[in-house]
C-alpha positions in Angstrom: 0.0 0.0 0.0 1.4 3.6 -0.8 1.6 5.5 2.2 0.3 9.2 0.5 -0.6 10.7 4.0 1.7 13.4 5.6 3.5 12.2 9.0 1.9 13.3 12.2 4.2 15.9 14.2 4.1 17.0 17.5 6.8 19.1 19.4 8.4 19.7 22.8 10.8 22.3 23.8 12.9 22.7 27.4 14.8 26.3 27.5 18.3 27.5 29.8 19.3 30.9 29.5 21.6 29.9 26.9 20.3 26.6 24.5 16.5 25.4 23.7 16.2 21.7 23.5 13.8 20.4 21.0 11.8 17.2 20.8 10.2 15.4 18.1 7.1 12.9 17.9 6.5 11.9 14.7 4.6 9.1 12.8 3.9 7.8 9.5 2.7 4.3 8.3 6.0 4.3 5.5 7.8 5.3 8.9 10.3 8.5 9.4 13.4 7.9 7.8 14.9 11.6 8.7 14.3 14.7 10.8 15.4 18.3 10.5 15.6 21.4 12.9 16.0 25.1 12.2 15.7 28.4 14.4 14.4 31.8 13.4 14.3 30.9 9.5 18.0 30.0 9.9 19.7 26.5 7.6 17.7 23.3 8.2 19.9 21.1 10.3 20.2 17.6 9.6 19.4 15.4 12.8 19.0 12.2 10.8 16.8 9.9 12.8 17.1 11.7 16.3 14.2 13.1 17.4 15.8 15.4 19.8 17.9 18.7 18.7 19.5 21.3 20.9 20.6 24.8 19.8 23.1 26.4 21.9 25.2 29.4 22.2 21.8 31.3 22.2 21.4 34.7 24.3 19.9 34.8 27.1 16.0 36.0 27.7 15.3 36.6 23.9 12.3 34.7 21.7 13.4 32.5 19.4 11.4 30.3 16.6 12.3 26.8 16.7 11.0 24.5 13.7 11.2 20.9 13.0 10.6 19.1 9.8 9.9 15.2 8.9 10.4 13.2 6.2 8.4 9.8 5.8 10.0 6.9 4.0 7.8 7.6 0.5 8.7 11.6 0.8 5.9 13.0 2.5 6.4 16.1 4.8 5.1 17.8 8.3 6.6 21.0 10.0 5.6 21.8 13.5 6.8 25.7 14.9 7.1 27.2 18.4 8.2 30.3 20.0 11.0 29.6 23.1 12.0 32.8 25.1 15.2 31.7 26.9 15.4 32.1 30.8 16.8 35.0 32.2 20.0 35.2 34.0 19.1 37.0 37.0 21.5 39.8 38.3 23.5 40.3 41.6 22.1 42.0 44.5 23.7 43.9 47.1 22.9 44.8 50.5 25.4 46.9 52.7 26.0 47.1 56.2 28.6 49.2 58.5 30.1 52.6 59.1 33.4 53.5 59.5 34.2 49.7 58.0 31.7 48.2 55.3 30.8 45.3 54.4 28.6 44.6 51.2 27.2 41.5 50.7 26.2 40.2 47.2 23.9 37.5 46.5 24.0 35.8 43.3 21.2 33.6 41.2 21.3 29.8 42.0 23.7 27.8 40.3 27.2 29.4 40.6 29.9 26.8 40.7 28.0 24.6 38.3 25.7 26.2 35.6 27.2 29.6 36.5 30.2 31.0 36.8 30.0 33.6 39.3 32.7 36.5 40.5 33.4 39.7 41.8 36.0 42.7 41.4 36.8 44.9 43.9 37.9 48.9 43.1 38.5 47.5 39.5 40.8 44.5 41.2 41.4 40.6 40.0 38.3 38.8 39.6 37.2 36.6 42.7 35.4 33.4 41.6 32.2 32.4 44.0 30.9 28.9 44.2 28.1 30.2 46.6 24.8 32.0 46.4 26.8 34.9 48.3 30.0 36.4 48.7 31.0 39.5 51.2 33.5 42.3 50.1 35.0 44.6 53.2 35.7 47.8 52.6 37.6 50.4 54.8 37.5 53.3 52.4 34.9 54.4 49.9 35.6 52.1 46.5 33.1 50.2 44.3 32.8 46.3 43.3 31.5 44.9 40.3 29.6 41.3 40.5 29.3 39.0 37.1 27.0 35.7 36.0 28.2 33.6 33.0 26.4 30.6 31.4 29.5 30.5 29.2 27.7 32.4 26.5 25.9 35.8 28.2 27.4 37.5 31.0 25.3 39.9 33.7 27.0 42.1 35.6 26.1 44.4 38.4 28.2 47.6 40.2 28.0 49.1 43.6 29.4 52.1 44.9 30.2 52.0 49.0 31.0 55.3 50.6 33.1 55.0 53.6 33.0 58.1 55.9 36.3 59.1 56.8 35.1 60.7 60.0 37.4 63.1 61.8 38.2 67.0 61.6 35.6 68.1 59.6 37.2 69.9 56.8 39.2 66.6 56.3 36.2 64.2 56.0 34.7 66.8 53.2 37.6 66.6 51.1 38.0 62.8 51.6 34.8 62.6 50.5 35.5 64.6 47.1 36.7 62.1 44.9 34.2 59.8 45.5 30.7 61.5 45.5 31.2 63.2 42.6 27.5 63.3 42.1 27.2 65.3 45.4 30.6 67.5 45.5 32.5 69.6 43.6 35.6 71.9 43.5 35.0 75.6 42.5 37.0 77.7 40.0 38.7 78.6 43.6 39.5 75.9 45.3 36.5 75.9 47.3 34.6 72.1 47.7 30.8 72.5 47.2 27.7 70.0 47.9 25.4 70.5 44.9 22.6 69.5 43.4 18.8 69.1 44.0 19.3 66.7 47.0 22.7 65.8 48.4 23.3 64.1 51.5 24.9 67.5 53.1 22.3 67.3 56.2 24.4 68.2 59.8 22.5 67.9 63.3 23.4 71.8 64.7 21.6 73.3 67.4 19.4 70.3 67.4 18.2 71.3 64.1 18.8 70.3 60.4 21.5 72.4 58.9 23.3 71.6 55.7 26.8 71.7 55.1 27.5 74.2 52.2 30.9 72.7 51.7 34.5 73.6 53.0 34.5 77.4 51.4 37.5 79.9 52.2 39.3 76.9 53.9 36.5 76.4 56.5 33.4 74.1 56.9 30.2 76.6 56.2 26.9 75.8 57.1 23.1 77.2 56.3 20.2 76.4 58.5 17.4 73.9 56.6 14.6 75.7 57.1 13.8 79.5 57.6 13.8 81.4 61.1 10.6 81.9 62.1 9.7 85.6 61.7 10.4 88.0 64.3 8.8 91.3 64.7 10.7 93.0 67.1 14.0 92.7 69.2 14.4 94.7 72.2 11.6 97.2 71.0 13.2 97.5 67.5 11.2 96.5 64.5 12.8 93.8 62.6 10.1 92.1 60.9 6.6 91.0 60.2 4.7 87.7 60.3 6.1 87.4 56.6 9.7 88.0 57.2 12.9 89.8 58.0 13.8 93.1 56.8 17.2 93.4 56.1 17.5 96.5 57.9 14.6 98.4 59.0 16.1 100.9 60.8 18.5 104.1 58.9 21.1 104.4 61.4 22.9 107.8 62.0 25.4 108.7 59.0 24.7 105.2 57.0 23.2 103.8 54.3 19.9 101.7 54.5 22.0 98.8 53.0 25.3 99.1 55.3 25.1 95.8 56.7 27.4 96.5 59.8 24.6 97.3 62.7 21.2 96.6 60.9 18.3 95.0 62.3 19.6 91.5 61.0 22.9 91.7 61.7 21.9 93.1 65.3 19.6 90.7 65.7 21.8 87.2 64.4 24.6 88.3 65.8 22.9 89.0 69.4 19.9 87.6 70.0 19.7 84.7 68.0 23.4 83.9 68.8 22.5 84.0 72.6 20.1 81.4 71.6 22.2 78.9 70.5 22.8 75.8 72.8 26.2 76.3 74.1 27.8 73.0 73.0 26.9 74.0 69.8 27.9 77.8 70.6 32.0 76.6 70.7 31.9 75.5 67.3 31.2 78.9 65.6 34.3 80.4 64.3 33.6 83.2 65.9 34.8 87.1 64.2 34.8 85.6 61.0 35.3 88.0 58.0 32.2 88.1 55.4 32.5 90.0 52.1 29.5 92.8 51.8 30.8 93.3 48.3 28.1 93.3 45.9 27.0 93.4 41.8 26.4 97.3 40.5 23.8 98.6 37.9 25.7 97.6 35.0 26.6 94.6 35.6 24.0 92.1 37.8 21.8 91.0 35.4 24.6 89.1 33.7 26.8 87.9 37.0 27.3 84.4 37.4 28.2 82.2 40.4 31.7 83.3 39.7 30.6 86.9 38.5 28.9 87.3 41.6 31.9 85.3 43.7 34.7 88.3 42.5 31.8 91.4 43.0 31.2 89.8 46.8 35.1 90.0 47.9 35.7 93.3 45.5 36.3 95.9 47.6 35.6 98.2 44.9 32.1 97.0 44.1 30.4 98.8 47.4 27.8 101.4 47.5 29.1 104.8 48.5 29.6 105.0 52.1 29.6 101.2 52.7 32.4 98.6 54.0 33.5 96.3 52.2 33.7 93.2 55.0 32.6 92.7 57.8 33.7 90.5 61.3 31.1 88.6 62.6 29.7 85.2 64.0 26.6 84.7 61.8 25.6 86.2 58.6 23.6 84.7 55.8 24.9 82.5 52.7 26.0 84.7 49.1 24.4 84.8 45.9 27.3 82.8 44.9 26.6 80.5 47.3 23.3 79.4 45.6 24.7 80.1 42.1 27.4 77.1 42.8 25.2 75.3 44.4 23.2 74.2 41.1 26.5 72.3 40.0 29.0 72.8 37.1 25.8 72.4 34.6 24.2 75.9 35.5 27.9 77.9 36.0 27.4 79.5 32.7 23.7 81.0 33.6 23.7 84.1 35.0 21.9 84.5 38.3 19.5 87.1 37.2 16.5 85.3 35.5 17.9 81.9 36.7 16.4 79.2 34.5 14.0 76.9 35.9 16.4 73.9 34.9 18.9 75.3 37.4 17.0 76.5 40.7 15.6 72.9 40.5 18.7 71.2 41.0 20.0 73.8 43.8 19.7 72.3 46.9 19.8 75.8 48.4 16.6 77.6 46.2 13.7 76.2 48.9 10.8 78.0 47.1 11.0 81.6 49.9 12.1 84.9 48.8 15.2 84.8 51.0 17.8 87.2 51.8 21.4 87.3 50.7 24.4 89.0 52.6 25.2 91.2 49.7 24.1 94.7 49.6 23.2 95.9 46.2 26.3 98.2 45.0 24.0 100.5 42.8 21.8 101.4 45.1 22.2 103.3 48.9 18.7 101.1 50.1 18.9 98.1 48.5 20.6 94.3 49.0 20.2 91.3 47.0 17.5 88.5 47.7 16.4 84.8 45.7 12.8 85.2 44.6 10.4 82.5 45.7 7.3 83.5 44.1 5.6 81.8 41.0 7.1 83.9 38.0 10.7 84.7 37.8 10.7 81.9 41.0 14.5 81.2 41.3 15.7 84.5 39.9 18.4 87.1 42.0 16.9 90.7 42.3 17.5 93.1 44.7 14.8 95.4 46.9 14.9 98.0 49.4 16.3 96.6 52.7 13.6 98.5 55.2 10.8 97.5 52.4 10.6 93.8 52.1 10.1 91.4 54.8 11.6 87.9 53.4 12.8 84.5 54.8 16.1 84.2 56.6 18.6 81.2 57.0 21.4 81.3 59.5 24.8 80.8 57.7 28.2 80.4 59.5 31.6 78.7 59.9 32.4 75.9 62.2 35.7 76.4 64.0 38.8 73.9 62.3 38.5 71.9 65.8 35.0 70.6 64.7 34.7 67.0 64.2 32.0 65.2 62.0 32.1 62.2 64.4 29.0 60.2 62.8 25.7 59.8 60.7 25.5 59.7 57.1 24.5 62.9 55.4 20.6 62.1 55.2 17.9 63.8 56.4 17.1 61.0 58.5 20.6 60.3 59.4 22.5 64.1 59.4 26.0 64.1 60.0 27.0 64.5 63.8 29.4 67.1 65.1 31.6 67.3 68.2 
């Protein structure tokens, strides 16, 4: 009898991450005298007479089309096609633990020893094979390990940075820190180091309060209270304020100028009354009679000052309004328009402060959405000093108003003395730096 009917052809496939195993049940009455396999319209493959076909050296969670073909004895044909996705190779994990020594543990995917090969490098190091489903890595100083899966074909690979705080003298641990949080410091044009960006881990436990930690600027560690002081009307039956705000000098003292910093309300009032306030073990780690720079941008030229424009115009002793000093000594004054220009990060050093763009006030850690006053006076004017707009249009922007006009928010700036230690904590906001 002539067999003239096409074979019967079913399939079953089995997957790794790296092959797809196929196998074959076929019938026919003339019997099967060969079978063929072939993946994503690739050559036909000759199997002969075995019904089972892998394909290797495949990559790891794709989809493939696998397809088999049989021939009966009298020539008759069946082809039977499915779609395979290969299994994934699942990545290393990493969980840390530690403080002044680290220790991050990785933990790998099943396997490693025997379908896997599995290693890690440490700070760029000789590769360290693991037979385990974990491995630990110590680490004494900040550096950064790499963990890799192989199935002999794909390789996964995985990187974690550890920072390491060096804690100590404060000014030290900041620069330690520099080369590797890149992502969170900086060094200026100047020399100075600089925390940037919209969120840094720059949060330091002062007075039992948030502060952050501006960076180590003129050689010293300077830091800016969180939030804003809550207004204050008077001081020792003075008008300083309102319920909005601070002026920055309400009161025209005898022979001076509305914007001479030295002896306004502010300065009077930081400087006396809110120093006072200060918890005494915090007290001793103001540098106490520190110089500030009341320098400040002129008619001609602050709409176009930059961070670095506005840097030179702050210590230029030329750039003061008639009748004005150019520095003053004090304990506590309030941070530069620098300060928040830098702040932004390299990115937004080009923009001048004046009609800030909103790409760069939302990536300054220091713009928190208040009009807020600046130490520098405004060297055009005799009334007026500069200030960071908060409001809706313009939000982000450097102007300058009349210092006995505006009421706006005020945030505490200072130096910590060179003795002051950052003795724990991590930077967070729910873990700020500790100081001693």
């Amino acid at each position: 009898k002539i067999d003239t009917v096409a074979p019967t052809l079913s399939i079953s496939t089995t997957k790794t991450t790296n092959s797809i195993t196929v196998v074959a049940t076929a019938s026919a009455t003339s019997g099967i005298s060969k079978y063929e396999y072939r993946i994503n319209s690739g050559s036909w493959v000759n199997g002969g007479t075995s019904k089972t076909h892998t394909f290797t050296g495949l990559k790891n969670n794709t989809s493939y089309t696998v397809e088999t073909r049989v021939t009966s004895a009298s020539g008759k044909t069946a082809t039977k096609s499915a779609s395979v996705t290969t299994n994934n190779i699942t990545l290393p994990t990493f969980s840390e633990s530690g403080t002044t020594t680290k220790t991050v543990k990785i933990t790998y995917p099943s396997g490693c020893g025997s379908t896997y090969t599995c290693t890690y490098s440490k700070d760029g190091g000789s590769a360290v094979t693991v037979k385990s489903t974990t491995a630990t890595v110590s680490f004494t100083k900040s550096g950064s390990v790499v963990a890799k899966v192989s199935d002999g074909t794909n390789t996964v690979s995985s990187s974690y940075t550890v920072t390491v705080i060096p804690y100590g003298q404060g000014t030290n641990t900041i620069t330690q820190l520099l080369p590797s949080n890149p992502d969170e410091l900086y060094k200026d044009e100047h020399g100075d180091i600089r925390y940037y960006g919209a969120s840094p881990n720059n949060y330091v436990r002062f007075n039992n309060e948030l502060w952050r930690i501006m960076g180590v600027i003129d050689g010293q560690i300077k830091i800016i209270r969180n939030e804003a002081l809550t207004p204050v009307t008077t001081n020792n039956g003075v008008t300083i304020g309102t319920s909005s705000g601070f002026y920055w000098n309400k009161v025209q003292q005898s022979g001076k100028n509305y914007n001479n910093w030295v002896g306004s309300t502010l300065q009077t009032y930081l400087n006396r009354t809110y120093y006072n306030s200060i918890n005494s073990t915090y007290k001793n780690m103001i540098s106490k009679n520190e110089t500030f720079y009341l320098g400040g941008a002129t008619s001609s030229n602050y709409a176009t000052l930059t961070a670095s424009g506005f840097y030179n115009a702050e210590r230029d002793s030329t750039q003061v309004a008639e009748g004005n000093p150019a520095t003053i000594t004090q304990s506590i004054g309030l941070m530069y328009p620098s300060d928040y220009g830098y702040a932004a990060g390299e990115s937004c050093l080009s923009k001048p402060l004046y009609g800030y763009s909103s790409s760069c006030k939302n990536i300054d850690y220091l713009f928190i959405r208040k009009t807020e006053w600046f130490q520098a006076p405004y060297a055009g004017s005799l009334i007026h000093a500069f200030f960071v707009y908060g409001g809706t249009a313009q939000a982000g922007s450097v102007y300058n108003g009349a210092a006995y006009i505006y009421a706006n928010s005020v945030r505490p700036t200072l130096y910590l003395t060179s003795q002051t230690k950052i003795t724990g904590g991590t930077g967070t906001s729910s873990d700020p730096f500790k100081l001693s």
